[in-house]
N, CA, C and O atoms as CSV, one atom per row, in Angstrom:
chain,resi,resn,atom,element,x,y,z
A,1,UNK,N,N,-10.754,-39.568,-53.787
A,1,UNK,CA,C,-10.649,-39.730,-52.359
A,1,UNK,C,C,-11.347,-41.027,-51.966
A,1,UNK,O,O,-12.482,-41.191,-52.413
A,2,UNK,N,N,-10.860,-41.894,-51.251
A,2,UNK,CA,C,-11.369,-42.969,-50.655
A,2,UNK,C,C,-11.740,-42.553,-48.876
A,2,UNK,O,O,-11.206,-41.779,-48.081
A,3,UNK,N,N,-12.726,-43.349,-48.796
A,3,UNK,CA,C,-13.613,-42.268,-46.940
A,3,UNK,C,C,-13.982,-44.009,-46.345
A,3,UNK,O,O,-14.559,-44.934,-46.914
A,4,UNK,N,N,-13.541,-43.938,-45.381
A,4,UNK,CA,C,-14.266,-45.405,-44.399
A,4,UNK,C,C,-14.904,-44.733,-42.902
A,4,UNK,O,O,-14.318,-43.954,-42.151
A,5,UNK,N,N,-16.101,-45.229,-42.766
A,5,UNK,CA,C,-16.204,-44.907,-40.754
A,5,UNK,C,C,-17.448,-44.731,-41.285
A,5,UNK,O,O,-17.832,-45.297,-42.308
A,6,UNK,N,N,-18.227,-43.811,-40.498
A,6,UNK,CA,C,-19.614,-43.655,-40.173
A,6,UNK,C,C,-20.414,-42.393,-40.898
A,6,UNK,O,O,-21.633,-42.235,-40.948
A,7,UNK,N,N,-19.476,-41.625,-41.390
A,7,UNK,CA,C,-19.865,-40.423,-42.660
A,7,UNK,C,C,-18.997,-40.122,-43.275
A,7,UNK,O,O,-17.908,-39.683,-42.906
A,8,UNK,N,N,-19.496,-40.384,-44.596
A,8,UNK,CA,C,-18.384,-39.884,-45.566
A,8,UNK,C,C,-17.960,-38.757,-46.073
A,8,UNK,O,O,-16.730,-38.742,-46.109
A,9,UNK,N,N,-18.443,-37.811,-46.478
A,9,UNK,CA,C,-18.188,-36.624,-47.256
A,9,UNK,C,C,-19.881,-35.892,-46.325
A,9,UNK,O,O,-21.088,-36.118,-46.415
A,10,UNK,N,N,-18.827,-34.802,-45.349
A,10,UNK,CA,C,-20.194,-33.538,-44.992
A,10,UNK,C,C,-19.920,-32.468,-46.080
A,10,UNK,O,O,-18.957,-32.587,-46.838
A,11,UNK,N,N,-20.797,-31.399,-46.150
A,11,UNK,CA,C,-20.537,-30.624,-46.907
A,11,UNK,C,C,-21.508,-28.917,-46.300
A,11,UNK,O,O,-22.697,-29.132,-46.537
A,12,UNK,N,N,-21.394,-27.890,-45.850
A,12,UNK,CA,C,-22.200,-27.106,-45.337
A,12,UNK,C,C,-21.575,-25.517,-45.301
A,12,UNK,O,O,-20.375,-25.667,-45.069
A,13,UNK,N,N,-21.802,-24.398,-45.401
A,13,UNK,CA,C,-21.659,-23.089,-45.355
A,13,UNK,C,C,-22.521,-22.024,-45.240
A,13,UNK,O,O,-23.318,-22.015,-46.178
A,14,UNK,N,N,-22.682,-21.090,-44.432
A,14,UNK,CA,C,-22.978,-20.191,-44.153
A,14,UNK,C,C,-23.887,-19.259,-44.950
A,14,UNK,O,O,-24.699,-18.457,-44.488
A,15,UNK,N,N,-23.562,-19.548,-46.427
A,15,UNK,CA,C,-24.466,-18.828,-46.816
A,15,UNK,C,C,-24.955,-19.734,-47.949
A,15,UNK,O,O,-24.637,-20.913,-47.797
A,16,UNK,N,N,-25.658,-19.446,-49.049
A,16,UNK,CA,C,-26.015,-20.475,-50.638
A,16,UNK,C,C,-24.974,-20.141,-51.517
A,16,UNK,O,O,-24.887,-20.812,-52.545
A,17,UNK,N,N,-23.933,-18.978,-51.263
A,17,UNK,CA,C,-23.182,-18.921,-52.398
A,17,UNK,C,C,-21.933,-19.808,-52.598
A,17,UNK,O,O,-21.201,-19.809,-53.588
A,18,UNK,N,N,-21.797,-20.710,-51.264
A,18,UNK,CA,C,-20.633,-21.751,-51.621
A,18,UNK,C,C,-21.575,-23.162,-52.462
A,18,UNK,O,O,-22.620,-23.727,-52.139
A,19,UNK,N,N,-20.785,-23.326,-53.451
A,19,UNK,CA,C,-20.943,-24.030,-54.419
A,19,UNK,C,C,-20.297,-25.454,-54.881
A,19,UNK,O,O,-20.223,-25.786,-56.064
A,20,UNK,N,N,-19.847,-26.239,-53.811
A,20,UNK,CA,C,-18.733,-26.685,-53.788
A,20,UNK,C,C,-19.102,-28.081,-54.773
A,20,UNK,O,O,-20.254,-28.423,-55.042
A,21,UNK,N,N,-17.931,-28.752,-55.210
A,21,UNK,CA,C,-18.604,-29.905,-56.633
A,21,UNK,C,C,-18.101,-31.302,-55.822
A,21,UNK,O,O,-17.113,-31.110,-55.113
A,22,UNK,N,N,-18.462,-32.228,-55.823
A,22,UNK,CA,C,-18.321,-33.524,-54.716
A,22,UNK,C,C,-18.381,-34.256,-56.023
A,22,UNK,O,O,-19.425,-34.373,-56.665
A,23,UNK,N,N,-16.651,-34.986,-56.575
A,23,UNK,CA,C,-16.699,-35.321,-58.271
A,23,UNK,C,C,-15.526,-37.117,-58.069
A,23,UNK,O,O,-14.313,-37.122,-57.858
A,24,UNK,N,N,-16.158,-38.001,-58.180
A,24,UNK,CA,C,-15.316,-38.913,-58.618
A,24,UNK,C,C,-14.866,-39.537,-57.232
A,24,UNK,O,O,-13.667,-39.674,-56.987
A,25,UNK,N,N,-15.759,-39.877,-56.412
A,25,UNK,CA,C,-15.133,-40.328,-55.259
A,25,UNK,C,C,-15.656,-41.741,-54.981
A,25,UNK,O,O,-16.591,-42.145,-55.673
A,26,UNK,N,N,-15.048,-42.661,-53.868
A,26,UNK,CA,C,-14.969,-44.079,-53.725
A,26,UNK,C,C,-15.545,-43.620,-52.293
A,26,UNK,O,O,-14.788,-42.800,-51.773
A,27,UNK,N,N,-16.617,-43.908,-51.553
A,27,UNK,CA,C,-17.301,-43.715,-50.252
A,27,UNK,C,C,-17.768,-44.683,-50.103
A,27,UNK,O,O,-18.865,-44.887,-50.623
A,28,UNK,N,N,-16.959,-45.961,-49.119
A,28,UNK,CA,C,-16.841,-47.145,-48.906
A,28,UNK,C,C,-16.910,-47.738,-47.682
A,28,UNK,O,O,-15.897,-47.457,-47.042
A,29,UNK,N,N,-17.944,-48.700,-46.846
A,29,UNK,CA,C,-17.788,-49.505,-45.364
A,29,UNK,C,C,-18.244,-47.918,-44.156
A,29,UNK,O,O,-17.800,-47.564,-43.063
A,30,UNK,N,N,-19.448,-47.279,-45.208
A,30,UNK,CA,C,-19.665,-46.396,-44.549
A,30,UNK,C,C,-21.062,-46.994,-43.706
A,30,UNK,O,O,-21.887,-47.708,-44.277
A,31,UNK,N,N,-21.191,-46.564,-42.195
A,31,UNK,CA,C,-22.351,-47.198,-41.664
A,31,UNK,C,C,-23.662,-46.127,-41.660
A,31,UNK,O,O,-24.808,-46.541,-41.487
A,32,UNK,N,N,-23.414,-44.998,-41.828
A,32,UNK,CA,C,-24.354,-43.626,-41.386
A,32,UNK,C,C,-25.014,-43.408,-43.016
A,32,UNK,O,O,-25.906,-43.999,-43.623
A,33,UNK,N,N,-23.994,-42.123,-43.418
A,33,UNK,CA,C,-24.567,-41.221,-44.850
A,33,UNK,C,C,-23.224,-41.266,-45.269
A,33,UNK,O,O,-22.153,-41.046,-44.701
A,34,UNK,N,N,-23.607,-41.665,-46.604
A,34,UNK,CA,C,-22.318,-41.230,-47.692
A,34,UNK,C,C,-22.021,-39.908,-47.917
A,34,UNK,O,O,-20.821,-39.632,-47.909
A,35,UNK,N,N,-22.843,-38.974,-48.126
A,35,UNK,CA,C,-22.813,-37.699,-48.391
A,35,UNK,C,C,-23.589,-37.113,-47.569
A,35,UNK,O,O,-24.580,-37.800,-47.321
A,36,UNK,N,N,-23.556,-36.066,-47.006
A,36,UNK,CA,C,-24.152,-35.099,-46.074
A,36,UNK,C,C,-24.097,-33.933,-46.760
A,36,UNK,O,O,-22.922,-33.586,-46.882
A,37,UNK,N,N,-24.990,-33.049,-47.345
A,37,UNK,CA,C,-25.198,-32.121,-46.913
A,37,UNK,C,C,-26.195,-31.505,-46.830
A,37,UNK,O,O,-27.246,-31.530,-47.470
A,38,UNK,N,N,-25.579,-30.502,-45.386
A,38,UNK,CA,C,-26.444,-29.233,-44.826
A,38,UNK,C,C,-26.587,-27.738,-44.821
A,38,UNK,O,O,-26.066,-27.195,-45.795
A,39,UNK,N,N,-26.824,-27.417,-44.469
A,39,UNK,CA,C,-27.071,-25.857,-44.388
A,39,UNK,C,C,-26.436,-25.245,-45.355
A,39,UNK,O,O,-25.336,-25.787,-45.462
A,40,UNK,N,N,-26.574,-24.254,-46.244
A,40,UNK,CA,C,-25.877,-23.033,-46.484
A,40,UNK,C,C,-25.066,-23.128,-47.411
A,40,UNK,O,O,-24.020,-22.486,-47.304
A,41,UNK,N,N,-25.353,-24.177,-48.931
A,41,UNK,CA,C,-24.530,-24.796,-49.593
A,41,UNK,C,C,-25.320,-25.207,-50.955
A,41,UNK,O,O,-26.441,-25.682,-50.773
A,42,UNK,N,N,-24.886,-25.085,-52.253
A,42,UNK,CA,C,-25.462,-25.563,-53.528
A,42,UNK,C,C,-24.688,-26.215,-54.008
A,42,UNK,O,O,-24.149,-25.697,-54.986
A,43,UNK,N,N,-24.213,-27.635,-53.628
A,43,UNK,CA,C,-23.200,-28.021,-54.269
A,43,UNK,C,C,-23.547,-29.281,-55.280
A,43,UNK,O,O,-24.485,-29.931,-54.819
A,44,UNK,N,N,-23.157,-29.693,-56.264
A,44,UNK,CA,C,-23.005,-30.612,-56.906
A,44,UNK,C,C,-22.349,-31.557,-57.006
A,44,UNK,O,O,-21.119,-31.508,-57.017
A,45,UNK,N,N,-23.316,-33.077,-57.140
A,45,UNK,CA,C,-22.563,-34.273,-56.419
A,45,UNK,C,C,-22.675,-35.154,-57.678
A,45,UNK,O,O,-23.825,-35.394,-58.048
A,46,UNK,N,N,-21.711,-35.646,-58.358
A,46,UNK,CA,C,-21.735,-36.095,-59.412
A,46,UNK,C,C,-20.541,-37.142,-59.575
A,46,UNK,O,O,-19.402,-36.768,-59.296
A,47,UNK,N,N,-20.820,-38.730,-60.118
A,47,UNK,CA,C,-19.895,-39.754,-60.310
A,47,UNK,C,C,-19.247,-40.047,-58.999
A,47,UNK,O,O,-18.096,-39.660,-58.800
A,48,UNK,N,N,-19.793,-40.587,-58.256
A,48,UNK,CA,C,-19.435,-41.248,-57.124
A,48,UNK,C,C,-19.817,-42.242,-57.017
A,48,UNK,O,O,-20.592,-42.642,-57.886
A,49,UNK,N,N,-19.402,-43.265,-55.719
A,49,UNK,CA,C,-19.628,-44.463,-55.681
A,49,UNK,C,C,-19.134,-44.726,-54.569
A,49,UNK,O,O,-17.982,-44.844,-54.151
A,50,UNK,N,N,-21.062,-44.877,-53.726
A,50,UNK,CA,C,-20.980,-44.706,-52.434
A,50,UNK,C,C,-21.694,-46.324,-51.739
A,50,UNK,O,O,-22.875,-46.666,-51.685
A,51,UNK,N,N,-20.831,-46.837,-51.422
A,51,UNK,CA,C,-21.237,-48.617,-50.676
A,51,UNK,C,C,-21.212,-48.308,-49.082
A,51,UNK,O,O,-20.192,-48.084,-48.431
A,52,UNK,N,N,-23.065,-48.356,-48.392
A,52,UNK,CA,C,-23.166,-48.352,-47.207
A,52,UNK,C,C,-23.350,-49.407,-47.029
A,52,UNK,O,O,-23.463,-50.325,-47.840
A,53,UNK,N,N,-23.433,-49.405,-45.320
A,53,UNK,CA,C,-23.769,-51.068,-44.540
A,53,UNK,C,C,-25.272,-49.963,-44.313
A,53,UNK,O,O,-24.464,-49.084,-44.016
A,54,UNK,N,N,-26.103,-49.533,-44.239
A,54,UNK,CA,C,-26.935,-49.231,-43.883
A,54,UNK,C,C,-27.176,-47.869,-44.355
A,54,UNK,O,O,-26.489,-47.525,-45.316
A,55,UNK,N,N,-28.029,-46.997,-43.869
A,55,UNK,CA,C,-28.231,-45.379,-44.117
A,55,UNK,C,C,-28.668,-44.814,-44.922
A,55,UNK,O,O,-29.454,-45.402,-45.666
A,56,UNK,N,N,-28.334,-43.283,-45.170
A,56,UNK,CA,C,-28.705,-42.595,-46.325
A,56,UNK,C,C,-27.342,-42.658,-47.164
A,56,UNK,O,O,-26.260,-42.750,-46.585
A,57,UNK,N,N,-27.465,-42.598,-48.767
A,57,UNK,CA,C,-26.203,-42.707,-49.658
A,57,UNK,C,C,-26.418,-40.906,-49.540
A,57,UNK,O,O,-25.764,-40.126,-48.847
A,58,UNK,N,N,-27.412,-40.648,-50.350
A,58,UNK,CA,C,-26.721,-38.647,-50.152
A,58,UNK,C,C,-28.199,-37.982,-49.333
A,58,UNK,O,O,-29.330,-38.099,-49.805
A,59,UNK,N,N,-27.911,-37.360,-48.174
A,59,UNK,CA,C,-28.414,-37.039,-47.821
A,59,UNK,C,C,-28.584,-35.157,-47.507
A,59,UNK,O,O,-27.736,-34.607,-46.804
A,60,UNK,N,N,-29.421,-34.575,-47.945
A,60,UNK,CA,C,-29.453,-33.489,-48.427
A,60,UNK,C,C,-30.940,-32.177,-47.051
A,60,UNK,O,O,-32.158,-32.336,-46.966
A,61,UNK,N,N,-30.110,-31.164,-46.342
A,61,UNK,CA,C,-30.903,-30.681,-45.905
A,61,UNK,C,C,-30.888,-29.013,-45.706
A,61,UNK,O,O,-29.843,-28.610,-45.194
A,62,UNK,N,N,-31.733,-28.128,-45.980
A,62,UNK,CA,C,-31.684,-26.716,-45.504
A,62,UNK,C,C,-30.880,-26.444,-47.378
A,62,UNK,O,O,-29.674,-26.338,-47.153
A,63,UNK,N,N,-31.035,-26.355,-48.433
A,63,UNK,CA,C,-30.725,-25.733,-48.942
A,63,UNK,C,C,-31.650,-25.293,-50.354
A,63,UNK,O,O,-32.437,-26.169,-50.713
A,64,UNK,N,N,-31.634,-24.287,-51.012
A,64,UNK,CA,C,-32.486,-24.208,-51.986
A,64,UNK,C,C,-32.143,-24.708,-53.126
A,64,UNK,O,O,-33.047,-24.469,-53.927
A,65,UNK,N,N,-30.953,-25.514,-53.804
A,65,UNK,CA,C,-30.224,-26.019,-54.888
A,65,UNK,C,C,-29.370,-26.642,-54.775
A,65,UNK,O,O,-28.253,-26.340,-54.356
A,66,UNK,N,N,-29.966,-28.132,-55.321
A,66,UNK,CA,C,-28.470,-28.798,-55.384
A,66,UNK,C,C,-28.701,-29.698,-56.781
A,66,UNK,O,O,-29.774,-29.736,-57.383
A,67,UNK,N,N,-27.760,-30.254,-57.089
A,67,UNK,CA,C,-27.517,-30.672,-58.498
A,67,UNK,C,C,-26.826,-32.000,-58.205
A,67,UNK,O,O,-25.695,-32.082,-57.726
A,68,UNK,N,N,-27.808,-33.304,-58.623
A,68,UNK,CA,C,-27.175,-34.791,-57.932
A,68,UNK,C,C,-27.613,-35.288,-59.445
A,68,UNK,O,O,-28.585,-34.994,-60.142
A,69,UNK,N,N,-26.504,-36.152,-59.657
A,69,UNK,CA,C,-26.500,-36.918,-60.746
A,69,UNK,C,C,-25.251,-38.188,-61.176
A,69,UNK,O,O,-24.063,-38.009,-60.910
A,70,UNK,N,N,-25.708,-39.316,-61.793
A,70,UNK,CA,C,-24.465,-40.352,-62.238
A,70,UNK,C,C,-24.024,-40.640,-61.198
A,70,UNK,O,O,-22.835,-40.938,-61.082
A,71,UNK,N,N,-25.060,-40.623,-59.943
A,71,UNK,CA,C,-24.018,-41.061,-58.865
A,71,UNK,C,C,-24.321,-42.920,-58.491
A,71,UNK,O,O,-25.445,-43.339,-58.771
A,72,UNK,N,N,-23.364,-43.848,-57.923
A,72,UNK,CA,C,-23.725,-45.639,-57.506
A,72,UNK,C,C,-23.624,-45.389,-56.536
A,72,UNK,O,O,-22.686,-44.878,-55.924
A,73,UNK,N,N,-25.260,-45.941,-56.027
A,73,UNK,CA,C,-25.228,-46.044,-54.160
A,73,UNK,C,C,-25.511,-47.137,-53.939
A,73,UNK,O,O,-26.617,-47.453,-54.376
A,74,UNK,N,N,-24.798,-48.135,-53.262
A,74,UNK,CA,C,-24.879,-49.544,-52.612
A,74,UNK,C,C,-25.173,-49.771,-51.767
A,74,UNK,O,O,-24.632,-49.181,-50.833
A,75,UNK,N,N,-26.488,-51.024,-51.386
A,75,UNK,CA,C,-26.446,-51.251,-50.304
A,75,UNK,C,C,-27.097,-50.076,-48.725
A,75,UNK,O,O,-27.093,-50.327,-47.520
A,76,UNK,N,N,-27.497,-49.027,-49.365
A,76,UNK,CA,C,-28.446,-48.149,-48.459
A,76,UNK,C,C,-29.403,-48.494,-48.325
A,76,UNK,O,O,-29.824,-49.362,-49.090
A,77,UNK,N,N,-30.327,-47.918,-47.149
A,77,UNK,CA,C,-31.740,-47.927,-46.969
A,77,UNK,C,C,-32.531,-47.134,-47.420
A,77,UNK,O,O,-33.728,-47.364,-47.590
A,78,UNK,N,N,-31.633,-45.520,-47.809
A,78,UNK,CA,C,-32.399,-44.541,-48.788
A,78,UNK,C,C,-31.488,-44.191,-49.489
A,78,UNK,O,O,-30.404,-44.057,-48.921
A,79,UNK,N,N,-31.566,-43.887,-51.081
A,79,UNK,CA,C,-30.678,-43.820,-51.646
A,79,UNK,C,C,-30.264,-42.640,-52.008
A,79,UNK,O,O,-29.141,-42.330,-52.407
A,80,UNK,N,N,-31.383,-41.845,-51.832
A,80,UNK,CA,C,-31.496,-40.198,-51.568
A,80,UNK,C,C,-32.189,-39.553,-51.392
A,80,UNK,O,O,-33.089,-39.417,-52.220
A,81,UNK,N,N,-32.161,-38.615,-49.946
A,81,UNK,CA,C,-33.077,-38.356,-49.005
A,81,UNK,C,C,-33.223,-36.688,-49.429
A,81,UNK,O,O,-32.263,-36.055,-49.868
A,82,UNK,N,N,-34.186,-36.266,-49.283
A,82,UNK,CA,C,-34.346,-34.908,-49.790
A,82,UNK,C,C,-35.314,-34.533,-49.244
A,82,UNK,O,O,-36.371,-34.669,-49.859
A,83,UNK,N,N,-35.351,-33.739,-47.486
A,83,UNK,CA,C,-36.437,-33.410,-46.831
A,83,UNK,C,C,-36.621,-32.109,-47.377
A,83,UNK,O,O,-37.816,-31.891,-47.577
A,84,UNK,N,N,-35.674,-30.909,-47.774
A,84,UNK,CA,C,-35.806,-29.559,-47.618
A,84,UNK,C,C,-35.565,-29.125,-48.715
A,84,UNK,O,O,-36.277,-28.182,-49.061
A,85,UNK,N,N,-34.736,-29.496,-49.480
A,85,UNK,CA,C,-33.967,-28.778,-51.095
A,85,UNK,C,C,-35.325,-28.563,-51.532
A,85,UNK,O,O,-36.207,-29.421,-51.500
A,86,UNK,N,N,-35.467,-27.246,-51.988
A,86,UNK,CA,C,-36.490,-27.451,-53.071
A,86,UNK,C,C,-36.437,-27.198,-54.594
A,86,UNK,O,O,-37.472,-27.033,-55.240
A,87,UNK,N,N,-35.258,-27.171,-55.131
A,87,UNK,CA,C,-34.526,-27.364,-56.618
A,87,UNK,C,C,-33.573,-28.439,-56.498
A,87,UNK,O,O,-32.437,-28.254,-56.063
A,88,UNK,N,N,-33.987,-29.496,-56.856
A,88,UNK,CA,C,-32.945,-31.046,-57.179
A,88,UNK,C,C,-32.970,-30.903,-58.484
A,88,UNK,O,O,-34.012,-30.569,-59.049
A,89,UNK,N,N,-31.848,-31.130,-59.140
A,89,UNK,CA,C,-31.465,-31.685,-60.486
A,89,UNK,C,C,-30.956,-32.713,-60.499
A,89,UNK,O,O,-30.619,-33.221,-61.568
């Protein structure tokens, strides 16, 4: 998937058992966050390649597990923000 504008890929659910995998993507001329996610979600973000004009590349909040790895972030101000997760891989 190729993503342009101000956020690229959100990601969020209701409870921890959605698991969703964020695999092989081009997140490009983004001005905000390459990746978002929030609430209610363990998902795994792996082999991407995320070029901001500014922002967070993956930005991660409210969940107990997430799994980030092999990912290219360009050009951000944080390259990955992790106020709340408290299991990062």
């Amino acid at each position: 998937m190729n993503v342009q504008g101000t956020l690229g890929i959100e990601v969020m659910g209701f409870t921890n058992n959605y698991s969703p995998v964020i695999d092989s993507n081009d997140i490009y001329n983004v001005y905000d966050t390459g990746i978002h996610k929030f609430f209610g979600a363990r998902p795994i973000i792996k082999n991407n390649i995320i070029e901001l004009k500014g922002g967070y590349g993956i930005d991660m909040l409210d969940s107990d597990t997430v799994k980030v790895y092999n990912n290219l972030i360009i050009g951000a101000y944080w390259g990955v923000n992790n106020l709340t997760t408290t299991s990062l891989f």
